[in-house]
N, C-alpha and C positions, 0 to 999 in steps of 0.2 A: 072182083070186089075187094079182093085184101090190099092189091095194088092202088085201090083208089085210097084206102085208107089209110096205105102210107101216104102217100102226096098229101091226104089230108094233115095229118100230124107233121109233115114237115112243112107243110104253107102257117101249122098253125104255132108252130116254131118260131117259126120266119117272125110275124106277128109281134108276137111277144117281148121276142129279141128286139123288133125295132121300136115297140111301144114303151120298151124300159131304155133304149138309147133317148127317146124322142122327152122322155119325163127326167131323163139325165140332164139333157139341155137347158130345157125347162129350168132345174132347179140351178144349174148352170149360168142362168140369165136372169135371175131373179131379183126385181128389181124390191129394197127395203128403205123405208124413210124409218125413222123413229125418234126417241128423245134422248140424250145425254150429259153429262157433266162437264163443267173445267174450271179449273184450278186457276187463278190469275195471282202471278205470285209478284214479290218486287226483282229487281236485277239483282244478283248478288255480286260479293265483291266488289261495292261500292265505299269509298270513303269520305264521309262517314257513313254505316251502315245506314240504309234504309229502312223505314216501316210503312202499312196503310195509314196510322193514323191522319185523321180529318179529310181523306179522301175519298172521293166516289167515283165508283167503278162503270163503265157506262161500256154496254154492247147493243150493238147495229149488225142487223145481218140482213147485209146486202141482197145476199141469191139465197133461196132455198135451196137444198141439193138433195138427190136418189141417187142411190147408189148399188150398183150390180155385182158382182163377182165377191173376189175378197183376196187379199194378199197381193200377191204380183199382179193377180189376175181382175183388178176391183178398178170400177168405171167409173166415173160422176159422171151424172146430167144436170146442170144449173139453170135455174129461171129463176130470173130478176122478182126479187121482194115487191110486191105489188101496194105495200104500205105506202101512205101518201109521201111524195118529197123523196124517194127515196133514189127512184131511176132518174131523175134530174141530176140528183147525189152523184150517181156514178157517172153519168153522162159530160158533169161538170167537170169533175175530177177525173176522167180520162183525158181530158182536153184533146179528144180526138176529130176532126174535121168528119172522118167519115162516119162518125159515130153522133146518133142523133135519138132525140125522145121517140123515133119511128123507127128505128133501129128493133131487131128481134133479137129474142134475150141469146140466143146462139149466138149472132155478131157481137153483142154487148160480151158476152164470156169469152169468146175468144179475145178480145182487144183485151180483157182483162187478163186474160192468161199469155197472149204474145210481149209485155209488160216484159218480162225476164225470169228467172229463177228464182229459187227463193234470197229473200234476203237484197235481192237487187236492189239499186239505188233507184230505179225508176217505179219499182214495186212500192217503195217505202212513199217516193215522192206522191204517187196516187193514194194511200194511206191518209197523209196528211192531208191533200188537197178535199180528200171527200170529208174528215172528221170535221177541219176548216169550215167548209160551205153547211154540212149538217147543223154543227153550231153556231152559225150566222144565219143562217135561215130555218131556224128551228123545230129540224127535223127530229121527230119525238123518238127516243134512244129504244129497242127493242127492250130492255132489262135492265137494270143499275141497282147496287149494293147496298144504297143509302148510305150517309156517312159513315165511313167507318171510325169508330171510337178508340176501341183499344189500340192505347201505344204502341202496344208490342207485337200485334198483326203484323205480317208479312208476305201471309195468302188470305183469298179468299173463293169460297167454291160457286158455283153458280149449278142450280141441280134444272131438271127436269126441262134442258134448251133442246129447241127443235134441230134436230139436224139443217147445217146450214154453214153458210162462209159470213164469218163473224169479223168487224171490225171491234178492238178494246183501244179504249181509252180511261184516263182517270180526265177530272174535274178541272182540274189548273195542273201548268207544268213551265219549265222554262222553255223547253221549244216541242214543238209538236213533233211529236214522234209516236204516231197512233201502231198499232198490233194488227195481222193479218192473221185470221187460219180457218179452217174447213173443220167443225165440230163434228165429230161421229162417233161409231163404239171405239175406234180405236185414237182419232185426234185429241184429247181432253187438257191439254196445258197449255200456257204461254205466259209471257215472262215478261212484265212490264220494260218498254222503254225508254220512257218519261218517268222524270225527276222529279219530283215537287218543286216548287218555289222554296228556297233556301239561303241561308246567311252563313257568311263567318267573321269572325272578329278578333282581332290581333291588339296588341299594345307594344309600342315604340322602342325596340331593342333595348335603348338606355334604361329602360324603366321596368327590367325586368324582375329587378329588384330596388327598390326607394326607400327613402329616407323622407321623414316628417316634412311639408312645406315641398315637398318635391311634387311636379305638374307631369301627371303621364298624359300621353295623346293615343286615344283608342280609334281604331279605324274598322269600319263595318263592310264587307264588299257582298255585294247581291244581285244580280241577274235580272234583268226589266221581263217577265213572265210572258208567254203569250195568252193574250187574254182574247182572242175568237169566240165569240157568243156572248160577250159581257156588254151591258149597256154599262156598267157601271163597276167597276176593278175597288180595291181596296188594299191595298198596301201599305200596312204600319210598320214603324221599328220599336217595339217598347226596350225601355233599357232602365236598368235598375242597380242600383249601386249599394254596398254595404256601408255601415256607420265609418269605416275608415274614409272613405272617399266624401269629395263634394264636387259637382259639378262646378266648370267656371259659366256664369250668365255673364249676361249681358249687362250693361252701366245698371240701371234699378233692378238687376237682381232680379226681374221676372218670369227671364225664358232662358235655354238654356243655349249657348255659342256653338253654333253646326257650319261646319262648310260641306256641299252636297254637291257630286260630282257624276253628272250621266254620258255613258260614252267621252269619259276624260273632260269634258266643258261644267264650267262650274255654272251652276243653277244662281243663277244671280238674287234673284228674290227668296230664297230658300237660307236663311240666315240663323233663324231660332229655332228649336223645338220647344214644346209645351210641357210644363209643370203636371203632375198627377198626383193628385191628393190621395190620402188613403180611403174614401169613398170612392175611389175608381175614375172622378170626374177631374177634368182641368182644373190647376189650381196656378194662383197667381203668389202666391205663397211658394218660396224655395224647398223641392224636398229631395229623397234621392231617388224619385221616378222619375222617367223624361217620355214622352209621345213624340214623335214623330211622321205624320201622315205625309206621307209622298203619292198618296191615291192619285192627283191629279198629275202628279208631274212624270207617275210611270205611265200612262193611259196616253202622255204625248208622245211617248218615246217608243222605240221598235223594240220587237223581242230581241233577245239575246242579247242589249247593249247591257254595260256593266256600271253596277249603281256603286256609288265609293260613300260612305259618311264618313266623317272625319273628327271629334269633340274632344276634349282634354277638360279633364279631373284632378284636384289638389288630394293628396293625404294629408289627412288631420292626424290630430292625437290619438284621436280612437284606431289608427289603424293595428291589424296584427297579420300574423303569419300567412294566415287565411282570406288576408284582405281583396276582396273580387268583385268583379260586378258582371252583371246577365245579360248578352240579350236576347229579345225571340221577333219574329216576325209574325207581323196578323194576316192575312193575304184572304183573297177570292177563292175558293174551291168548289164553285157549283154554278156555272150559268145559269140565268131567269129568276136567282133570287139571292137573298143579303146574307147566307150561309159564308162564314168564315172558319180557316182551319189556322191554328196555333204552330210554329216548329218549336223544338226541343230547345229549350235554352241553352246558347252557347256563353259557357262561362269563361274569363280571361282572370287568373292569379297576378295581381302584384301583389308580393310580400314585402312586408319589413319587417325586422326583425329585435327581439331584446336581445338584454346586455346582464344576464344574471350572475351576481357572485354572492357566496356564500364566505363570510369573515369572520373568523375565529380562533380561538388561538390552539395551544397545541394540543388541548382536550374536547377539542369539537366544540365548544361553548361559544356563541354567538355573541359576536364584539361590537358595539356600538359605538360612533364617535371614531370612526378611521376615516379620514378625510384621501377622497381619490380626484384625480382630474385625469379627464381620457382625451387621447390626439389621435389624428389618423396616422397615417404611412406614407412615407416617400413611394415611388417607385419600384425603386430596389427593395421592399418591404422594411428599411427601417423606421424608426420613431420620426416624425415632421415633427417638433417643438412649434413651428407657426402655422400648424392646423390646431388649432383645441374645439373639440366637438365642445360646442355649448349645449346646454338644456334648459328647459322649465322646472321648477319644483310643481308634482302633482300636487292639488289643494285636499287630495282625499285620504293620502297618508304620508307620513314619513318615508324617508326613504325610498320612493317612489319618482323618476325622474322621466321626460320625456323629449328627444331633437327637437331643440328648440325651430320651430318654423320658417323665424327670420331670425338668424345667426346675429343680426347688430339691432337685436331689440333690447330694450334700459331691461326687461325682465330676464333676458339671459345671463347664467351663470356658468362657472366652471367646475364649482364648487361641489362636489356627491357625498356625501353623507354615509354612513352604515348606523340601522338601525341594531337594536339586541335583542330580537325577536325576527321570529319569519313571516315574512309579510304578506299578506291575505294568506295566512297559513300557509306558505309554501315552505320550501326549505332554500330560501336565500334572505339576505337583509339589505339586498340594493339591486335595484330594479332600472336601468335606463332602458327605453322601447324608441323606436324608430328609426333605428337605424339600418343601411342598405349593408347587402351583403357588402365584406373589406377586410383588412389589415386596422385592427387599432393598438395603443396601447394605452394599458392603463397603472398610471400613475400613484402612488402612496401618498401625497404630502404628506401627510401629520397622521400617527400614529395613537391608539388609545390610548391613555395615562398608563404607564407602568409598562408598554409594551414598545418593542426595537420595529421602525419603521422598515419597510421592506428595500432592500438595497439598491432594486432595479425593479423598472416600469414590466409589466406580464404583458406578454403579448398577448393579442388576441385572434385568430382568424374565424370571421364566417361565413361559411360559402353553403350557397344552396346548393339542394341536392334535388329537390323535386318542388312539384307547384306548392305543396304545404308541408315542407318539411327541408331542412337543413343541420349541417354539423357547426360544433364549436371546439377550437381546439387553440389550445395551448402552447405551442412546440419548445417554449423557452423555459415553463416550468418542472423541474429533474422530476425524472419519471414519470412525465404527465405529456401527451398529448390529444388525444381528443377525449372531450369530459363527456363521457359516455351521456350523463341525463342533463347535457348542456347547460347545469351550474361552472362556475367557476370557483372552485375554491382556494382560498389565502387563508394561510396562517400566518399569526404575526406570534413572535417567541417573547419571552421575558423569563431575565437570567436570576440567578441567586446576587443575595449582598456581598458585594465590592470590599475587597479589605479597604480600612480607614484609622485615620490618626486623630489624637484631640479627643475620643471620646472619654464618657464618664470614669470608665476602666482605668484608664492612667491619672486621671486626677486622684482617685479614693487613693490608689494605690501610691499617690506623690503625698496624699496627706500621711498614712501611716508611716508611709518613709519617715517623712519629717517625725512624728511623735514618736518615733525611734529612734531616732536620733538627737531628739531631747531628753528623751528618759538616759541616754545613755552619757549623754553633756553632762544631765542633771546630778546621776549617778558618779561620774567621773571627779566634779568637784567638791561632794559631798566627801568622797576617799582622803581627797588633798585637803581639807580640811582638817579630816581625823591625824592626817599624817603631821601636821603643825604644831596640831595641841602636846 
């Protein structure tokens, strides 16, 4: 009896030990779906930095997935998304012969996983091919962001997604470069890599810095977008310009002069862009907004060919240091409807620059009536006597001068004035504006009444230093080189009285002579008199 009951407790050993291996397995093999997060962020170290704004985030998820083990040790099992249009999606985008809408979702994963490694070119190529056909045959996105608004976004999270292998994309981009991955508790990020639709804008070496009357030529270069799933694209250039600048139009001055350039061929009927009044609407009226709709002529063209504008701008009077103009692009960012996103306005500086001096004499006391004329510079930076910068007299104050436009107009002069006050309160009394960065010199003619003309023309140099900001410097007046708050100042001197001859001093002094020398006559023969008698 005792013997049976050992055998019993070691069969019932046995038992236990295999019912806690068999529930090890078990747990071992256990298969978990569930729900989790991810983060869709933009690429970084891009120039210029990226944001989300006016973009929408759009996921597809291909295969559903379970998943077994964990770590080294973790399984996927994948079946194709049964959501309509969707294994067509992948079928299509496999472009695999053996691989067919009868195909079981084991074949269809495997072809998707024999593709390559991560990152493969042929992985990526299936990426784009399936987002392609999704948005041309308007397979409905599993999830999407709505547009995103804020600027300054750069992620966006997606919460409570079903475990699954997820295609991302955004809305509009320059070429399709759709996102792959396998969402679970431990999969949660990926990192856009598509671009938006975007611009840049440059201005014509010579005209980095201008002078009044001077014509810069601004050029815009932008990417023809892929636009997959659009019946209908939109692509504007708005451009806007400050009071310094005017657009050149066309003979009556209604549209504005564009040459437009795709994949290098110039767009022959593409000649003018459109006027924009400040209700926002076309206007036939000259202002400083211009429209340009290229909606149709990008919709002819293939992605990735390179859009060029090309337009030129005069400065006016009004121009200053700050003198710039914007542009931004309007584009497509949402198939199946009229949703447009903005980019950040790309601004381009041409500056020109004043010409301030402060004139007065050796007590700081402001001199009016110094007559100046300014020239440029040779080469070799000396004085050119047959450049004389001409100017306009401003009609709003004295002293007030501006580069004349057209150097041989009857209204230019060479003639600059100093007024005896600071003008719109500043601390100078002569004012010329528009001139480009240079070498000038400026010249004294005619000096106040009572004060010594200056002996020699001041140099002047200006040179930029940055898109709104530059120095002024002097090198030729003693102890002066760069005038720290970018005045110029002159003194003109005035001496004491000059000895001189003729004055009233020596006449009084010739009269008493004389009447001393009469009394003394008078006296004299008055004597010889007495001595007679």
């Amino acid at each position: 009896m005792k013997k049976m009951k050992k055998i019993m407790a070691v069969l019932l050993a046995a038992v236990m030990t295999l019912a806690m291996a068999v529930t090890a397995f078990a747990d071992e093999g256990k298969t978990t779906t569930g729900k989790g997060t991810l983060t869709v962020s933009v690429k970084s170290g891009t120039t210029p930095a990226q944001t989300l704004k006016d973009q929408t985030i759009y996921l597809y998820k291909l295969f559903d997935v379970t998943e077994s083990g964990s770590d080294e040790n973790a399984h996927y099992a994948y079946t194709v998304n049964t959501t309509d249009g969707y294994k067509k999606a992948i079928v299509s985008a496999l472009n695999n012969d053996k691989i067919t809408e009868d195909s079981t979702d084991e074949e269809i994963e495997n072809a998707v996983s024999s593709l390559g490694s991560d990152n493969a070119k042929e992985v990526q190529n299936f990426a784009n091919a399936f987002r392609k056909y999704a948005l041309k045959n308007k397979v409905a996105a599993t999830k999407d962001s709505g547009k995103i608004i804020d600027e300054t976004k750069t992620d966006y999270q997606f919460t409570g997604l079903e475990y699954g292998y997820y295609l991302v994309c955004v809305g509009s981009v320059n070429s399709i470069q759709a996102s792959l991955l396998t969402v679970d508790a431990t999969h949660n990020a990926v990192a856009l890599k598509s671009e938006a639709p975007d611009i840049t804008k440059t201005a014509d070496k010579d005209a980095e810095t201008v002078h009044v009357g001077q014509t810069v030529t601004y050029t815009i270069k932008g990417t023809v977008p892929d636009m997959t799933g659009y019946d209908n694209y939109v692509y504007k250039i708005h451009d806007t310009l400050t009071d310094g600048l005017d657009f050149v139009t066309n003979d009556n001055g209604t549209k504005v002069k564009v040459s437009v350039k795709i994949n290098g061929t110039e767009v022959a009927d593409v000649t003018t862009a459109d006027f924009v009044g400040s209700d926002g609407n076309v206007s036939d009226t000259a202002t400083r907004t211009m429209l340009l709709d290229l909606s149709q002529k990008v919709q002819a063209a293939t992605a990735g060919q390179e859009i060029e504008v090309t337009y030129q701008a005069t400065v006016n009077k009004d121009a200053v240091v700050e003198t710039k103009n914007s542009a931004s692009l309007e584009y497509s960012n949402n198939p199946g409807d009229e949703k447009t996103g903005t980019t950040k306005p790309h601004e381009v500086v041409t500056p020109t620059y004043p010409l301030d001096v402060k004139k007065t004499d050796t007590h700081s006391t402001m001199l009016a009536d110094a007559h100046f004329t300014l020239y440029g510079a040779n080469e070799d930076g000396t004085i050119d006597k047959t450049n004389v910068i001409k100017v306009t007299k401003d009609t709003d104050a004295n002293g007030k001068y501006t580069y004349a436009e057209d150097q041989n107009a009857t209204d230019a002069i060479t003639d600059v004035i100093t007024v005896g006050s600071g003008i719109d309160e500043k601390d100078y009394n002569l004012h010329i504006n528009g001139l480009k960065a240079g070498v000038y010199y400026l010249e004294e003619t005619q000096a106040p009444d009572g004060y010594n003309k200056l002996a020699a023309p001041v140099k002047v140099t200006i040179k930029k230093t940055g898109d709104t900001d530059y120095t002024v410097s002097t090198p030729n007046k003693q102890g002066v080189d760069t005038e720290e708050d970018k005045i110029i100042d002159i003194e003109n001197s005035t001496g004491s009285l000059l000895p001189s001859t003729g004055g009233r001093g020596a006449i009084a002094f010739g009269i008493v002579a004389a009447i001393l020398v009469f009394g003394v006559v008078v006296s004299f023969m008055r004597d010889k008199r007495k001595a007679n008698l």
